[in-house]
N, C-alpha and C positions, 0 to 999 in steps of 0.2 A: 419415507426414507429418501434422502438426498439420490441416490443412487441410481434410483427408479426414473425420477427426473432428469437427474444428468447421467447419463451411462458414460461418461468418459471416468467417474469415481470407482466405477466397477475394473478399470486397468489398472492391473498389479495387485487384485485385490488382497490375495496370501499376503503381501508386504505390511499389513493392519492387523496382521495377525501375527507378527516376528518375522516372518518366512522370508529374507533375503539372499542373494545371492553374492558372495561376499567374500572374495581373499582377503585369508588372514596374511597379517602385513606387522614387521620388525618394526615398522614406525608408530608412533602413538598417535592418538586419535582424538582431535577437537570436534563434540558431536555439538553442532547449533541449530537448533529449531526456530522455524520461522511459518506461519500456518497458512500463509495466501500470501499475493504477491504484494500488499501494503508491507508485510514485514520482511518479505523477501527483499526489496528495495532500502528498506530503512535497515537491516541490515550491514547493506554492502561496503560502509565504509570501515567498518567493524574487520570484515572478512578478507578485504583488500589488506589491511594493515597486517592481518595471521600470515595470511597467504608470502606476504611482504619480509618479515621478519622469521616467522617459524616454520620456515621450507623442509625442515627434518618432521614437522607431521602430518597429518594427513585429517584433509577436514570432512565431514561428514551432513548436510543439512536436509533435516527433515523437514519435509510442507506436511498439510491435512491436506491441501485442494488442488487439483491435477495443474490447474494456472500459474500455481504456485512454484508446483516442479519443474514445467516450461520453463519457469519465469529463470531458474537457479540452473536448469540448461544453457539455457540462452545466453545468461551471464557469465558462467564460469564452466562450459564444456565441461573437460576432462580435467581440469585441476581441483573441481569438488567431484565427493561421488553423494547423490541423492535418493532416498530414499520416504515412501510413506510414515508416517508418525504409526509406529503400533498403538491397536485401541487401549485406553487405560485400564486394564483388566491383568492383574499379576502374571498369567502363563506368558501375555504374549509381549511384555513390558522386560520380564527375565528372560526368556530368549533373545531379544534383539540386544540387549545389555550383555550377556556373553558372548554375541556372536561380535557385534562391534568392539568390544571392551573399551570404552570410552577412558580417556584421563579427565577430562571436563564436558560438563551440560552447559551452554547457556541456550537458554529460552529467551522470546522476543514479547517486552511488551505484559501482558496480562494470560499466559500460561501458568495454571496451577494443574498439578494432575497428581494428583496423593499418590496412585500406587506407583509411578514412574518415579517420582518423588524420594519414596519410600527403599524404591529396588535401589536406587540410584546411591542412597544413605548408608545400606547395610551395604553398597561394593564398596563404599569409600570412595565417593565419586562427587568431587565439588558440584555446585547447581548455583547456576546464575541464572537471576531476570534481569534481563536489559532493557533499555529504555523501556522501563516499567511503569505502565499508568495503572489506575484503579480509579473510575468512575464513582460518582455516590449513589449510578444506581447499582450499578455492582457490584459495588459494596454490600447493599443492602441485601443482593441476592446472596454473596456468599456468607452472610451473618445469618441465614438459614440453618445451614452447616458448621455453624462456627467451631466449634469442636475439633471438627478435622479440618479447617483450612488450617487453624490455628495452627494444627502439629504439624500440619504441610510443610507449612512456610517456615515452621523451627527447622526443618531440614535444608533451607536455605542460605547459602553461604553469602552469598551477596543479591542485597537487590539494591540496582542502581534508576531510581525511580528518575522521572521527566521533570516534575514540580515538587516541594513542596509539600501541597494537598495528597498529592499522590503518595508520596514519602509517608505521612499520615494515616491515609489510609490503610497501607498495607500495617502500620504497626499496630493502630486500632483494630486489626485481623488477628493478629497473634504473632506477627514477624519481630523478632530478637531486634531489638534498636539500634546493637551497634553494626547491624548486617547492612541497614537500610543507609543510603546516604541522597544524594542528588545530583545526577550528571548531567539535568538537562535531555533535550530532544533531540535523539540522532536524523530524524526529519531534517533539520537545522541543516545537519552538512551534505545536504543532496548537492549531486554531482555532476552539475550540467556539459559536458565535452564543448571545448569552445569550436570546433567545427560544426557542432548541432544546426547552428543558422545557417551556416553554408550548405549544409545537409538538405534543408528544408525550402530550402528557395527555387530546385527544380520543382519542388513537388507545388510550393505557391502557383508557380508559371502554366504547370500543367491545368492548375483551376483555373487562373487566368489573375492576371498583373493587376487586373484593375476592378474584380468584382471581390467586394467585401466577406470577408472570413468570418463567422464566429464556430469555435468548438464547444459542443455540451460529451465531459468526459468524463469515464468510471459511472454509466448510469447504471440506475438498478429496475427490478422490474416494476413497474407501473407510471414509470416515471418517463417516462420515453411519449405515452400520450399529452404531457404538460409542454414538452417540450417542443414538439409536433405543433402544436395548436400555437405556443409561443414564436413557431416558427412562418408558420400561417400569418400575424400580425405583421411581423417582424417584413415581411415580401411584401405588405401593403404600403411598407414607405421604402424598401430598397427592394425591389423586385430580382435584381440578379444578386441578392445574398445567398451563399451559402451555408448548408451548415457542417459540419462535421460531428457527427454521431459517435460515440466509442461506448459500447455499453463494456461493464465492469468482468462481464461472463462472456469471452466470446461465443459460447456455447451457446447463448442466447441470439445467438445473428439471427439465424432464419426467421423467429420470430418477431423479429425488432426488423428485419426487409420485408416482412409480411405487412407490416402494422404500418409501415411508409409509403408503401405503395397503396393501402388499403385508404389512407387519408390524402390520395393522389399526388403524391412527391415524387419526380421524376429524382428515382435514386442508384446512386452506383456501389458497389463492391468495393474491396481493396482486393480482398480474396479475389475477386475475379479479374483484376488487373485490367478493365477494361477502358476507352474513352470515358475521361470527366468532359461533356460537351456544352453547349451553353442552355440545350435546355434541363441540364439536372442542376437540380439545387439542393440537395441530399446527398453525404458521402457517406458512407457507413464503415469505417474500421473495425474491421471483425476481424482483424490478427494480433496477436501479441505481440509487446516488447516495440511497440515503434507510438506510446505514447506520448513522448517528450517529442520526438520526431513533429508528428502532426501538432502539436501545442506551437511549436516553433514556425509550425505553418500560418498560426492562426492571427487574428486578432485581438480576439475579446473571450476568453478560458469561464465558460461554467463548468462547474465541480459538482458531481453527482451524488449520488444517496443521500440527499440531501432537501429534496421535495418532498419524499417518501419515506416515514422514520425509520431508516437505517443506522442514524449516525454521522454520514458525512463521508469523505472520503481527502486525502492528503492532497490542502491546495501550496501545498510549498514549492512542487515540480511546476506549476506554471507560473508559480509569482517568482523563482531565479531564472525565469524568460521574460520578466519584462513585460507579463503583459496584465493587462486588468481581471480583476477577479470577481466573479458573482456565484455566490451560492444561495442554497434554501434555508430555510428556515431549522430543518434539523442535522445539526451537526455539534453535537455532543459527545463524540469519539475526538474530535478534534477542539475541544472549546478552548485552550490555551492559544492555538494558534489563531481561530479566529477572531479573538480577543483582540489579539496583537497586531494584525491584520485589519481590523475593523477602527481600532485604536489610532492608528497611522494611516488612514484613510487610503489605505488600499484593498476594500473588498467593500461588494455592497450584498445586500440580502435581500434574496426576491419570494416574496410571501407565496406567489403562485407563477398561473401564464401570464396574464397580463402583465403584472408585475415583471417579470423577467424580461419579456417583447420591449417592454418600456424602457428599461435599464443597458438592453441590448441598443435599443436604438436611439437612445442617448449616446453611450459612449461609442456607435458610429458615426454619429454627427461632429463629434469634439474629439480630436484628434490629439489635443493640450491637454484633455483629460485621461485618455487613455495612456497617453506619456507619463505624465505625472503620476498616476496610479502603478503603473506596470514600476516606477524608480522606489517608489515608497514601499513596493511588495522586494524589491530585492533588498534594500536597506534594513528591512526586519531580518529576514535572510541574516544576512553579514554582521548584524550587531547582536544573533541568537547561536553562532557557530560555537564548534568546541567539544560538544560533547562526547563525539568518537573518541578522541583523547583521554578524556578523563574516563569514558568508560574503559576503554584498554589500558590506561593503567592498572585496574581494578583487578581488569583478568592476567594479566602479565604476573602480578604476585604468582598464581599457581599453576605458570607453565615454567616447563625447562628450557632454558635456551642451548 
């Protein structure tokens, strides 16, 4: 059980079960699910635009994962109210749906949950997937079930699928054809604050002006030893490099400062807010919500879960900074952008450590190169925007203004 391992999923835990606490409210209610902080982020432009134009309701966003709900604190305070995803099991699906009475679901991405689905149908209550993908091998898991995704997805009013292939798959699932259309990646319109660099240049100065940066960001667990060891090379041709660590679970810090010290890396905290001095060569970002922050600090952006078959994790937030990109070898949650990305010869693919060391300490040597890569990862950016748009037309049909 997840819970057991991480004991921060055990806070609020009644909230999984319907149980919220919750004035009822004269204004009507936009309920959006977003399940971790990848959807919480690809989201926001989405939510910025409700927030912007339908001030008369009142929005409502569900996470699964405690980072999640940080993450939807963080970003919008008091103008959303946040809450746990009840587990999909009827009692506690029809509770949370009378107590919120939603006027709209949209769901983020690849959320199917039949009896949520199902309550959501018999209250009369549209249901959107937004930037909707569907993988082939996910596919193939829900063709298990097919049956009932099939009826699932009949209950679905809109899905506004990323590609294409995706578009496809959900209707090779059972989804109504004229439901399904194509908006594109709301990834695309990530949000960079043009202050971010200004932001980020005391924090440069505090490592120091003149010793070279790389970040390895959104890691996952086992994969922090690859990068360690790559890190280890990497000091054998620039010895005062840095790295910046950010694993994907802060929850994982202690263990991920255990494992740095344990492979002799003179390492610092952010949490601890202590001197970055010239003999650490390890930082470790173990808080949330300040990962574009440190990306802007950086040099050279590795993107995590992605050594270790996770899937990958969203390299678009460092490539609308400008800087070069290197991932692993599995990232098949993300293959459209990689594509695109690898395509335009701004991301490279590192098989392992070595591979990675090598990669890293090439594009430290060549400054023309990292330039050139960092311009070609924002030009995919800007020639891929859009879809916020055409996705909030979709849902604008069935709000009141």
């Amino acid at each position: 059980m997840v819970s057991f391992k991480y004991p921060s999923y055990r806070k609020k835990w009644y909230e999984r079960f319907g149980f919220i606490s919750w004035k009822k409210t004269n204004h009507p209610i936009i309920w959006l699910h977003a399940v971790s902080v990848g959807e919480v982020n690809a989201s926001k432009p989405i939510v910025k635009l409700l927030l912007k134009k339908y001030k008369h309701y009142k929005i409502i966003i569900t996470t699964v994962t405690p980072t999640g709900a940080e993450t939807v604190i963080q970003q919008y305070g008091d103008n959303v109210s946040n809450f746990y995803l009840p587990y999909d099991i009827p009692f506690c699906v029809k509770k949370f749906i009378r107590t919120i009475n939603p006027s709209i679901l949209i769901t983020m991405e690849t959320e199917i949950w039949p009896n949520l689905y199902q309550a959501c149908q018999l209250s009369k209550i549209p249901i959107f997937i937004v930037n909707a993908r569907l993988s082939q091998k996910s596919m193939r898991g829900y063709q298990i079930f097919s049956r009932l995704i099939a009826n699932t997805l009949k209950s679905v009013d809109v899905i506004a699928a990323q590609t294409q292939a995706d578009a496809d798959r959900f209707i090779s699932l059972g989804a109504i054809n004229k439901t399904v259309s194509v908006a594109g990646n709301l990834k695309f319109d990530v949000d960079i604050p043009q202050s971010l660099k200004e932001e980020a240049e005391p924090i440069r100065h505090n490592f120091s002006v003149n010793r070279p940066i790389w970040m390895a960001g959104s890691t996952h667990e086992g994969e922090e030893e690859f990068i360690l060891k790559a890190h280890r090379r990497i000091l054998s041709d620039y010895p005062k490099a840095i790295l910046i660590l950010a694993p994907r679970h802060p929850e994982r810090a202690d263990k991920v400062f255990a494992l740095c010290k344990k492979n002799g890396f003179h390492t610092t905290r952010r949490s601890e807010e202590k001197i970055f001095n010239d003999q650490h060569n390890v930082f470790l970002l173990d808080t949330l919500g300040e990962l574009q922050l440190y990306y802007a600090a950086s040099e050279i952006a590795f993107v995590g879960g992605s050594l270790v078959n996770t899937g990958g994790q969203n390299m678009l937030e460092p490539a609308a900074l400008n800087l070069p990109l290197i991932t692993g070898p599995y990232t098949h949650n993300f293959s459209e952008i990689r594509e695109l990305l690898l395509q335009k010869g701004a991301l490279l693919i590192a098989q392992n450590e070595k591979e990675l060391s090598d990669k890293v300490i090439g594009l430290l040597s060549d400054a023309n190169l990292r330039n050139n890569m960092g311009e070609r990862g924002e030009a995919v950016i800007e020639a891929n925007r859009g879809s916020s748009k055409k996705t909030f037309k979709l849902i604008e049909k069935y709000l009141n203004n």
